[in-house]
KEGUTOR-494798 format. One record per residue (C-alpha): z, x, y. Coordinates in steps of 0.25 Angstrom, whole numbers, plus 2048, in hexadecimal, padded with zeros to 3 digits. Last residue first. Example, Ala and Ser with C-alpha at 12.3 -4.5 7.8 and 13.67 -1.06 7.14 Angstrom:
REM residues 2
81D8377FC
81F8317EE
REM end
This chain:
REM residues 333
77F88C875
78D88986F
792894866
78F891855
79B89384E
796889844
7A187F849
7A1882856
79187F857
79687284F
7A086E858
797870865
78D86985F
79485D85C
79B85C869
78C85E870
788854868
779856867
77B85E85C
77786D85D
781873857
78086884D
77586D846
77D87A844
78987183C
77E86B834
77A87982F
78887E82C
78F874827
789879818
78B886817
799885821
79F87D817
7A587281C
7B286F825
7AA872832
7A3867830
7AE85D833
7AB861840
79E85C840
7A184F83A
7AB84F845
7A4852852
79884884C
7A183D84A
7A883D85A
79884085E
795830859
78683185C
78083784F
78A830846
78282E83B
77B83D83B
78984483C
78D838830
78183E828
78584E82A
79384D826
78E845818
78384F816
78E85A819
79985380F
78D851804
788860805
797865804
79A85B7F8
7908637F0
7948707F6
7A286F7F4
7A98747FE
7A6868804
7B2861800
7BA86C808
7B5868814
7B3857813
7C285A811
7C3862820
7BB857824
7C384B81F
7D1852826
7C8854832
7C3846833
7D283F831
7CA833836
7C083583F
7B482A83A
7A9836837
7B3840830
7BA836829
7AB830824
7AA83E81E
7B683D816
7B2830810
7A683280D
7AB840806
7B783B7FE
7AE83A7F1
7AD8497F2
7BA84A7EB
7C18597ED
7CF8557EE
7D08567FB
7C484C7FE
7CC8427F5
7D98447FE
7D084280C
7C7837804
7D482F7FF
7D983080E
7CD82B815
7CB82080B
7DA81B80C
7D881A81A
7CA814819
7D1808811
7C5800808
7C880B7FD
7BE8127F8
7C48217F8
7D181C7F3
7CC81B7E6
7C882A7E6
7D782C7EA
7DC8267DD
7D382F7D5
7D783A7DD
7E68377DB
7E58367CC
7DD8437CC
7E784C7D1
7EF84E7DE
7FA8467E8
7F68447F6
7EA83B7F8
7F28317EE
7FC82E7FA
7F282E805
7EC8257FB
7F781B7F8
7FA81B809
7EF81780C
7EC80B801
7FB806805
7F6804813
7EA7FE810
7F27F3805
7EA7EF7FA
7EF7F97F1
7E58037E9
7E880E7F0
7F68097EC
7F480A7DD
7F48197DE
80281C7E2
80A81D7D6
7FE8237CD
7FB82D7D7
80882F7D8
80B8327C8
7FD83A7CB
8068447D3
8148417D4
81584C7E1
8098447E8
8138377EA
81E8417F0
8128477FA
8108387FD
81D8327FD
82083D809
81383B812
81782D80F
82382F817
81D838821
81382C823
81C820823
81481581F
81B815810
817809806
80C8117FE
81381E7FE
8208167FA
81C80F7ED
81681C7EA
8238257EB
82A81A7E2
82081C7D6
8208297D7
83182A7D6
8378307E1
83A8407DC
84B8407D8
85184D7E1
85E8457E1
85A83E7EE
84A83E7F1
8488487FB
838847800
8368387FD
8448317FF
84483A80B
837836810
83D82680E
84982B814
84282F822
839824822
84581A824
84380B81F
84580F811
83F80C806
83A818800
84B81D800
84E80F7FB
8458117F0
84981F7ED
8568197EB
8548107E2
84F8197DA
8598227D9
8618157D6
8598137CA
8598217C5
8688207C7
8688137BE
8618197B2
8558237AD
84D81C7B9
83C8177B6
83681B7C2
82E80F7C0
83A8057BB
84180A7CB
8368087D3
8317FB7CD
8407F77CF
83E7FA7DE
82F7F37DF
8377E77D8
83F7E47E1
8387E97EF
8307DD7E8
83C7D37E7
83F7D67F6
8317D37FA
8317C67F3
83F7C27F8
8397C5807
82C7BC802
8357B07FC
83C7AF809
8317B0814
82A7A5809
83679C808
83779D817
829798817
82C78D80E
837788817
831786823
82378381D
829778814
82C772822
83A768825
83875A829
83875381C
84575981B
84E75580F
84575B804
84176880D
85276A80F
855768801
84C7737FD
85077B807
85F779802
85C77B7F2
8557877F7
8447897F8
83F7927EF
83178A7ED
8357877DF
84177F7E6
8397777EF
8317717E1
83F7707DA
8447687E4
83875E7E5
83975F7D6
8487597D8
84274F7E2
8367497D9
8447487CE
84D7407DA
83F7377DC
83E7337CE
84C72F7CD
8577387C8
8667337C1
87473B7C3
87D7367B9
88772B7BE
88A7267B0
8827187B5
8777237B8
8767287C7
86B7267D2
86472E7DB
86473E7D6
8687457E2
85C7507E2
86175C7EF
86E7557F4
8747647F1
87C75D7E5
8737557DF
8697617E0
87376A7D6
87675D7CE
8667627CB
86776F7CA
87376D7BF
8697647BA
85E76F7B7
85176D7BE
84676B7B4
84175E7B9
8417577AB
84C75D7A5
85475D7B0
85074E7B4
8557497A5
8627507A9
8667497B5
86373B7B2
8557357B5
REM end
């Protein structure tokens, strides 16, 4: 088969293939009497054999190398193809979250762009410091974009850093929420956290609705904080979870001092002390439990902490009594 029919049939162009002539790659194994390069069956299998080692990213030289060395492993040189293929992938997406960057912030021409730009490598930067400083003194007095802000409060581990992206994020209001919402929703832990610590701090109904979400996520982390910033804004549904703060130890005194002002409300005030007075029941034997739930009495309404605060005056504890005789004012007998 001469050169041009095994083109059209193989669908490698015949420059490509004078090209494998050449590198020793497909030599086609006989001539015409005009001395035209002619193809048996076996050099066409090879030229597809190319092709096939080709598709995979291999180089003409790799692929010559595997064709002429029974002896060498496909793992060997597909697992450096992956390691390769991987690195270009994470280059291509760095790519294309910077130019996502700059069509979302939507630049009124090539300064706008560079401005950008420059945000970009200031949020990127292996130094903390010039990452706060990108967030706190932007250069030129120009805010960082809401879009860029959220990217980096759910990528920063830094905490004064993210303290910093945080209170900028809360600055754009419900454009924020709206930035950093979906990453509550992520499936990464990490990112889960620090979406709703970042939602926790900026205002209004969006940010509620998103926390309230957060309230039954899988994460307890990401429970504790929704229900601390939910609490704070008056949502009873934070209570459960609250109260189980106080029992488990964690940030207890934060969660008590929010159980506090919840109860303000006499509705919600009967259901926090029913809920306090439950788990002091539950953990009848724990005295590390009993010393807390009975200190986060003191954050409630003296009406209505009152009565079981004298009961436990005389708790069998001697820790717990002596905390809630204080408590009342009540001296030790």
């Amino acid at each position: 088969m001469l050169i041009g029919e095994v083109a059209r049939r193989s669908g490698v162009s015949t420059r490509m293939l004078r090209h494998y002539d050449s590198l020793g790659l497909v030599r086609p194994t006989g001539r015409t009497v005009g001395g035209y390069r002619e193809y048996s069956g076996e050099d066409i299998r090879r030229i597809f054999h190319v092709e096939s080692l080709r598709s995979l990213g291999l180089s003409l030289r790799q692929v010559g190398r595997a064709l002429e060395d029974p002896a060498l492993a496909p793992s060997a040189l597909v697992g450096d193809l992956i390691r390769r293929t991987e690195d270009r992938l994470k280059r291509e997406q760095e790519l294309l979250e910077r130019l996502r960057a700059v069509d979302a912030s939507a630049p009124s021409g090539w300064q706008g762009v560079l401005r950008i730009v420059e945000l970009l490598h200031g949020l990127n930067s292996p130094s903390a410091a010039r990452r706060q400083q990108t967030v706190l003194a932007p250069a030129e007095d120009v805010p960082v974009p809401t879009e860029l802000l959220a990217g980096a409060v759910l990528a920063e581990s830094d905490p004064n850093v993210a303290g910093a992206l945080r209170w900028a994020l809360a600055r754009a209001g419900a454009d924020g929420v709206a930035s950093v919402a979906p990453g509550v929703y992520s499936e990464n832990v990490d990112i889960r956290r620090r979406a709703v610590l970042a939602v926790a701090e900026i205002p209004g109904d969006e940010a509620t609705a998103v926390l309230m979400d957060a309230l039954g996520d899988s994460d307890t982390t990401v429970r504790r904080h929704a229900a601390l910033a939910l609490g704070t804004r008056g949502a009873t549904a934070a209570v459960p979870t609250l109260v189980g703060m106080v029992v488990e130890g964690v940030n207890d005194v934060e969660a008590a001092e929010v159980l506090g002002a919840l109860s303000l409300d006499p509705g919600c005030g009967d259901r926090i002390m029913s809920a306090l007075v439950d788990e002091l029941a539950a953990h009848a034997a724990d005295s590390a439990v009993r010393i807390r739930l009975t200190q986060a009495l003191a954050e409630m309404p003296a009406t209505i902490a009152r009565g079981v605060l004298r009961q436990l005056a005389h708790d069998d504890d001697r820790a717990v009594a002596l905390i809630a005789a204080a408590l009342m004012g009540v001296p030790e007998e």
